[in-house]
C-alpha positions, -999 to +999 in steps of 0.1 A: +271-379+394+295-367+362+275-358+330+289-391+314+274-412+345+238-394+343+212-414+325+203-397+291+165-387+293+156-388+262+172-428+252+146-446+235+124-470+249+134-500+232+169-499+226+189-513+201+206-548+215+240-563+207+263-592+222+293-562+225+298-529+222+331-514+215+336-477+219+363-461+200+376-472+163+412-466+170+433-495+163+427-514+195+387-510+192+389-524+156+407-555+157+389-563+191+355-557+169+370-575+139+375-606+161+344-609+177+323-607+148+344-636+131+336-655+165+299-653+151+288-627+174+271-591+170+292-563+176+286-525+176+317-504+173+306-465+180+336-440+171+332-403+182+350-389+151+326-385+116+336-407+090+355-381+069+371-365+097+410-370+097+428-391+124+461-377+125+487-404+132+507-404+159+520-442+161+541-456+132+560-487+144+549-518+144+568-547+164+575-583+160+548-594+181+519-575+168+526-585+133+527-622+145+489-616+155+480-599+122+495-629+107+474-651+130+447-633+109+462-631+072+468-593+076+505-592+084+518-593+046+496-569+037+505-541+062+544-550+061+540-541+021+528-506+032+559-493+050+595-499+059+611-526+074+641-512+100+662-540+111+688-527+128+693-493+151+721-473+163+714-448+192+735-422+204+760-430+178+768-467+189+770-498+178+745-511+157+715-534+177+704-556+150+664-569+153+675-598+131+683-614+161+649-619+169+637-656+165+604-643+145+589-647+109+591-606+116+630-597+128+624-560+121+600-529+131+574-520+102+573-481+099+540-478+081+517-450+091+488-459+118+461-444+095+478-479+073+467-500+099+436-491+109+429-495+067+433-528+067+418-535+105+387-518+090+387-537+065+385-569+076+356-559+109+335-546+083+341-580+061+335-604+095+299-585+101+312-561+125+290-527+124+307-492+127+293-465+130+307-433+134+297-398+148+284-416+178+297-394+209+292-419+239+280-397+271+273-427+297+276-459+304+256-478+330+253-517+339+217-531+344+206-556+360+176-572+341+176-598+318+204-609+299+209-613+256+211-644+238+243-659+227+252-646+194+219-630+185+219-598+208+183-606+218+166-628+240+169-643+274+198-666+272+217-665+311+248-660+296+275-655+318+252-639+345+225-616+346+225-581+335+241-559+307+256-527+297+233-497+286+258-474+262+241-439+258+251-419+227+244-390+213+240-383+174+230-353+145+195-364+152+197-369+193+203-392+221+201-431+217+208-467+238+222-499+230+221-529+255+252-552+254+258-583+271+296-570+275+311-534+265+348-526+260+362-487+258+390-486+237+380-444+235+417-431+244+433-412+269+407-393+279+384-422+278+348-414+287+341-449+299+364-448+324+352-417+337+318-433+337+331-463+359+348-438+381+380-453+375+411-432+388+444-427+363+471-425+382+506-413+373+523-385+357+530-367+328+564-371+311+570-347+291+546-314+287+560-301+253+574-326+226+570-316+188+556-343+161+554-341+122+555-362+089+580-337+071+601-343+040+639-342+036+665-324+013+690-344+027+678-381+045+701-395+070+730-422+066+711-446+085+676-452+083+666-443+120+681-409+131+681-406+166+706-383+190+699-368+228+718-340+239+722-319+273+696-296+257+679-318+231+665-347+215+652-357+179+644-387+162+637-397+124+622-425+107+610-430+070+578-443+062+594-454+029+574-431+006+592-402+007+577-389+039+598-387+077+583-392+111+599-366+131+599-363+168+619-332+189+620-322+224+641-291+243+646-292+276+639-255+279+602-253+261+574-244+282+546-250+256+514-267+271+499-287+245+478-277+219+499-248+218+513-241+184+540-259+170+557-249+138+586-261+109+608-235+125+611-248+159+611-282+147+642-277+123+660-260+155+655-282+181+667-314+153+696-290+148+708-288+180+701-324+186+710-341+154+738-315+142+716-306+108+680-307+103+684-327+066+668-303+049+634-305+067+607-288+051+566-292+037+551-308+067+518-325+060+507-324+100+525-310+125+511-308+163+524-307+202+520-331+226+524-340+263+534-375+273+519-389+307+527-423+323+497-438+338+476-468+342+439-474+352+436-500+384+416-524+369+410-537+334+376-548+343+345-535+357+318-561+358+311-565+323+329-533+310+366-541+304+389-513+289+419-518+268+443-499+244+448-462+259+421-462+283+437-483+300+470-471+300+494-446+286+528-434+282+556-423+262+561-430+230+597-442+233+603-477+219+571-473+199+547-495+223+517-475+227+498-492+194+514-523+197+500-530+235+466-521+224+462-547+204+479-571+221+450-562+249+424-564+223+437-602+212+440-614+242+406-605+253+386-609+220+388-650+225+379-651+260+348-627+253+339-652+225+344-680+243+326-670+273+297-652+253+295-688+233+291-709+264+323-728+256+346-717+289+342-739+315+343-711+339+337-680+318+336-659+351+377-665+356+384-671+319+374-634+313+387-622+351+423-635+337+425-606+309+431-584+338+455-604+355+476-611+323+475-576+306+473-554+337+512-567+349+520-564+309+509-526+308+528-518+339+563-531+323+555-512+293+553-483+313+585-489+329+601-499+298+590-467+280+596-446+314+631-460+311+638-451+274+623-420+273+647-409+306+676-423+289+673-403+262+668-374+289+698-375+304+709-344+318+746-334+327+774-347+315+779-379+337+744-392+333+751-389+292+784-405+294+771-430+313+744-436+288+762-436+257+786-462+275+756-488+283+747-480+246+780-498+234+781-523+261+742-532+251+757-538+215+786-560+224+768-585+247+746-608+230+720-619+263+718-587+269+706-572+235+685-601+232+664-597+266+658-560+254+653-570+218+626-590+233+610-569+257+605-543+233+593-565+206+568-580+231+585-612+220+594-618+253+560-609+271+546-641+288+519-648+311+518-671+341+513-707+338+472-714+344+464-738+377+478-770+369+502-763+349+537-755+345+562-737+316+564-735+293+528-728+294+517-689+295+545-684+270+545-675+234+542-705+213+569-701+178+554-703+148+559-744+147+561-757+113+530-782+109+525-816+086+510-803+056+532-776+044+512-758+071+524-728+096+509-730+132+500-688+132+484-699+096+462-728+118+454-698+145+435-683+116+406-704+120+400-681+154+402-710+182+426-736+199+456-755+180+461-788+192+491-803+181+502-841+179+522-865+164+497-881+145+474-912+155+463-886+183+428-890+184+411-854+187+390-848+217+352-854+207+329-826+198+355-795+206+361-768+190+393-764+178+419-772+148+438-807+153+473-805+138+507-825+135+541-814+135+560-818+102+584-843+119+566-870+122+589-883+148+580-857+176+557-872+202+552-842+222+518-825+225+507-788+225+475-771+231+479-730+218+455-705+228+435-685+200+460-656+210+495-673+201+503-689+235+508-721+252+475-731+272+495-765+281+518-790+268+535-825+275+565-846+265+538-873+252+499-874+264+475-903+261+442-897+242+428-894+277+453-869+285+446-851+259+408-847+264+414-834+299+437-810+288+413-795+264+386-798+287+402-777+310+398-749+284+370-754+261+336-774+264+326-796+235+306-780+208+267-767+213+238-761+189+234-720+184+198-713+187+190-687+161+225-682+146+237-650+145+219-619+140+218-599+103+234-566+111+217-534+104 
């Protein structure tokens, strides 16, 4: 038994209690937090680090897709006025791939620092009820089986979605403490303690072992907004944050550095030099640090009622910029189906919260290839394999089906999940942001937190569910659409009966029941 599976002697008797616990207040840990306390329910978020400490950034770019959730919750104008919009790229000195070919509200990649985002996802957990609370090292993480909590309170005896919960152990300034959850989720990292709890294996392999990263300023800033180059010996990459400051990223093929080794501005500026041609006058770094880059992914998502998302659940490198972006496309599409299940709403809550691992578990393995793929592209050794890259560069750039199927991969546009039992496409795939009667945008009707049902109108809406009942701005439409809370199509029909269309919502959501005690005050 590891340290981090032991039971923690000196845990309190009576344990605080909570509906979930989410360990780690990266980006992933706080939306998922943020979400589940607007769902009504109480939510712990612990975070290793102290308040003050500093979370140097290492993501910067945020996609297409991600920004259509944090528009799903009123937070996507707000980040986007933080950074820089790049909507358009030119790698290895080809053509120019423009992102404006992206059918989205968002046709570009924000570059806004990460500390930016997790600002505003702060924010908004704290202003939902969710309670963080830093300088809270977890050290185990066990699943009891005794009586379960009740539904939105984090006490009592409700049955829940099956007996038992999760004891989190945690240790403190002042000593070791407990909290029993109904459901945890690690969102801790790459070196996630929770997995090692579960015993999880985290297979795969590292990448790279030495590659350089800064915020630096330049003398002389690049012709085009992202700088990026590969050579037989080298490769560097540039961005702007759009306040002055450069993300900067080097490699060299012949560093041995492990990392945590030292880095400094001197091997950075050489290694862009060889790579780039100049080093535009890089100089006062405000963090600078080496990394390795692994490729790996954890078996399973879930573990009874522990679930893992963001980087403990998978890594790899940070080519295209997907790391951030999958985590909280994890935590969205789980943070619904914990509500729902933990509400009593899910008709089967048992394979409503079993399908997070068989949507995002296939989702995290392409990202791993897709990233796998870039990052090796840009490694090209010898002078075939570089030709040869630099050639698919321009070819990608002069066919448009192409450019568009990787537009959309990377922009996790084109990221759909299969069609539920019963169904067929284009269910499981994103839903567009459908203009709705009213003046009214369907990812501004997601903000509510539940299902969109969509109609022409005269549609009576399904009795006592809980959702939001829209029409489409052309009143002549008679199709019907039911979207999930996270953006994508649970079903849909050419026309549906009113009967139809309560046994198509059924299928998802059970009509509306009293909560006995309401939710709990947070401490």
């Amino acid at each position: 038994m590891t340290a981090a599976e032991a039971p923690a002697a000196e845990a309190p008797r009576d344990p605080e209690t909570a509906d979930v616990v989410v360990i780690g207040a990266g980006p992933t840990g706080l939306l998922l937090a943020g979400d589940l306390a607007a769902a009504g329910l109480h939510v712990i978020l612990l975070e290793r680090r102290a308040r003050t400490a500093a979370n140097l950034t290492r993501a910067f770019a945020v996609h297409a897709r991600t920004l259509e959730l944090l528009d799903a919750r009123g937070l996507a104008d707000e980040l986007v006025s933080t950074g820089r919009r790049i909507d358009r790229v030119r790698p290895f000195g080809g053509i120019a791939l423009s992102l404006q070919r992206l059918r989205s509200r968002y046709p570009f990649v924000l570059i806004t620092p990460q500390y930016e985002t997790e600002k505003l996802l702060e924010r908004r957990a704290l202003s939902t009820g969710a309670v963080i609370r830093y300088d809270r090292e977890v050290i185990g993480v066990r699943q009891d089986l005794h009586q379960d909590l009740e539904p939105g309170t984090g006490t009592g005896t409700g049955t829940g979605t099956g007996a038992g919960t999760v004891a989190v152990d945690f240790r403190t300034p002042d000593g070791i403490h407990r909290i029993h959850a109904r459901h945890a989720v690690a969102t801790d990292g790459v070196r996630s303690t929770v997995r090692r709890a579960l015993g999880l294996p985290f297979p795969g392999q590292a990448v790279i072992r030495s590659m350089i990263l800064a915020d630096v300023r330049l003398t002389h800033p690049p012709e085009d907004l992202l700088a990026v180059n590969g050579t037989a010996d080298a490769f560097a990459f540039l961005v702007p944050f759009g306040d002055g400051w450069y993300r900067a990223i080097a490699w060299h093929r012949d560093s041995h550095a492990a990392e945590g080794d030292p880095a400094d501005l001197e091997e950075l500026r050489a290694i862009t030099t060889t790579a780039l041609g100049t080093d535009h006058g890089m100089h006062d770094p405000r963090w600078i640090s080496r990394l390795r880059s692994d490729e790996r992914q954890v078996p399973s998502y879930r573990v009874g009622r522990v679930f893992l998302a963001g980087d403990a659940a998978h890594v790899h490198s940070p080519a295209g910029g997907l790391g951030m972006n999958t985590g909280l496309q994890d935590a969205a599409n789980l943070s619904w189906k914990l509500a729902a299940a933990l509400h009593g709403q899910s008709p089967d809550p048992e394979a409503l919260l079993d399908s997070y691992h068989r949507e995002r578990h296939p989702v995290g393995r392409l990202v791993l290839r897709t990233s796998g793929a870039l990052v090796r592209v840009v490694m090209a050794a010898g002078p075939l394999r570089r030709t040869a890259r630099n050639l698919g560069v321009r070819l990608l750039g002069r066919i448009g089906p192409a450019q568009d199927r990787a537009l959309a991969t990377v922009s996790g546009l084109g990221i759909s999940y299969p069609p539920p039992p019963g169904t067929r496409r284009p269910a499981g795939r994103r839903a567009p942001d459908i203009a709705l009667a009213g003046g009214q945008r369907l990812y501004e009707a997601l903000r509510a937190g539940g299902f969109v049902l969509i109609t022409p109108p005269g549609a009576a809406t399904p009795p006592a569910t809980p959702l939001t009942h829209a029409h489409w701005r052309d009143g002549a439409r008679t199709a019907c659409a039911l979207v999930r809370p996270d953006g994508y199509l649970a079903w849909s029909a050419p026309a549906a009966t009113d009967a139809e269309l309560t046994a198509a919502v059924g299928a998802w959501l059970l009509p509306r029941r009293p909560t006995r005690g309401g939710p709990a005050q947070n401490a």
